[in-house]
Structures are given as C-alpha cells and as structure tokens.
N, C-alpha and C positions, 0 to 999 in steps of 0.2 A: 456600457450603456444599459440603463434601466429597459428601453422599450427603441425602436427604431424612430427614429422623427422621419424617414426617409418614405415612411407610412402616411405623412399627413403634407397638406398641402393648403399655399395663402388662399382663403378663401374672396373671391368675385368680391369687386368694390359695393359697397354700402351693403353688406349681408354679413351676416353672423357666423354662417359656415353650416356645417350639418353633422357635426359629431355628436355621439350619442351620449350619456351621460352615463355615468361610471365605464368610460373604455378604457381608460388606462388603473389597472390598481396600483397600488402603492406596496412598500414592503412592509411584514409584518412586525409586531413587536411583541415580546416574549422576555419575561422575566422571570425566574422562582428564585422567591425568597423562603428561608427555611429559621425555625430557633429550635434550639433545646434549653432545655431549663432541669434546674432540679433543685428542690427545697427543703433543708435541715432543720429540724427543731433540735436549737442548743438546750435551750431550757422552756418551761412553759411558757416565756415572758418573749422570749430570743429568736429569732430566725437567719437562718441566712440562707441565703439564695444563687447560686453559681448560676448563669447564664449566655450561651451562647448565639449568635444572630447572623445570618448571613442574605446580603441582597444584591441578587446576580450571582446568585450562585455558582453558575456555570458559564460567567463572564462571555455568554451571548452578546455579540454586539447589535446594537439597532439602528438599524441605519436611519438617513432622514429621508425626506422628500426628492426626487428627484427635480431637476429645472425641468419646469412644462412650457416655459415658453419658446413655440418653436420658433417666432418670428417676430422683427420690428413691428414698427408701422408704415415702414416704409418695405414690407416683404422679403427683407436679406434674412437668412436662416440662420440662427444665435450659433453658437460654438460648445456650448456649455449643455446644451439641449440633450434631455436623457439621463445625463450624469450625475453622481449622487456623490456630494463632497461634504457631506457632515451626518453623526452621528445621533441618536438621542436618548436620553439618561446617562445614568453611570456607569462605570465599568467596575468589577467584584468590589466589595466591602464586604469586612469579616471585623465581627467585632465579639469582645468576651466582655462579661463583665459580674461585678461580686457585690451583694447588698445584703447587708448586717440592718437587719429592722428589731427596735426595743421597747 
C-alpha cells in the first residue's frame, strides 16, 4: 500500500471533511533518455551518419496513481484503497540506426 487509509475517516453527513490539500503525494517519475551519434563525410556530396538512442535507459519503472478512494457513499471502506496496480510510460527502448544523406 501506497499510504494507510486506516489514517483517514467518513467524514460527518453533509460536510466535506477537513483534509488538507496535497497530504497524500504521489510516486515520482524519472526517466533518462541518452543518444550518440557520429557523422562521416564520404565524399564532399555524401554523408553518413551512425546513430544510437536510448529511452528509459535504466528501465526505471513508473508507477501509477494509487486508488484514493477511500469510501462509497454509503461509508463502507473500498478494498483496493492505497494500491497501485498500474504503470506509466514504457519500459527500455534501444534503438540503432544508419542515414546515407546525398
């Protein structure tokens, strides 16, 4: 579980409740992407170009939201509250590649 729900409570009929805003943070996300390159003159006309690219480099995973809802509307306390069942972005990509420009 991301954070205890066991912390918060239904708040009194026809009120809002009294949490503050930003109490619960979320998880962070974190990415590096990286390239190298390097460029050959064949001829004065010619070039080619080797290229490498990588994103998520370090196949960091990012998680998602966790469920904030602690409660129906009728006050029974969710099951799924706290939990964090999905990811966000993608996982490593590596990619090469070769361009002949004339």
């Amino acid at each position: 579980m991301w954070f205890d729900p066991c912390a918060f409570g239904f708040p009194a009929a026809r009120t809002l409740g009294n949490l503050g805003r930003n109490t619960i943070t979320m998880p962070g996300r974190m990415t590096v992407d990286f390239k190298l390159g390097k460029n050959f003159d064949v001829t004065e006309a010619t070039k080619l170009e080797f290229r490498f690219e990588g994103f998520n480099l370090f196949n960091r995973p990012n998680f998602g939201t966790p469920t904030r809802q602690a409660f129906d509307t009728r006050g029974r306390a969710g099951s799924t509250v706290g939990q964090i069942t999905s990811t966000v972005g993608t996982a490593r990509q590596l990619q090469f590649a070769q361009r002949f420009t004339f």
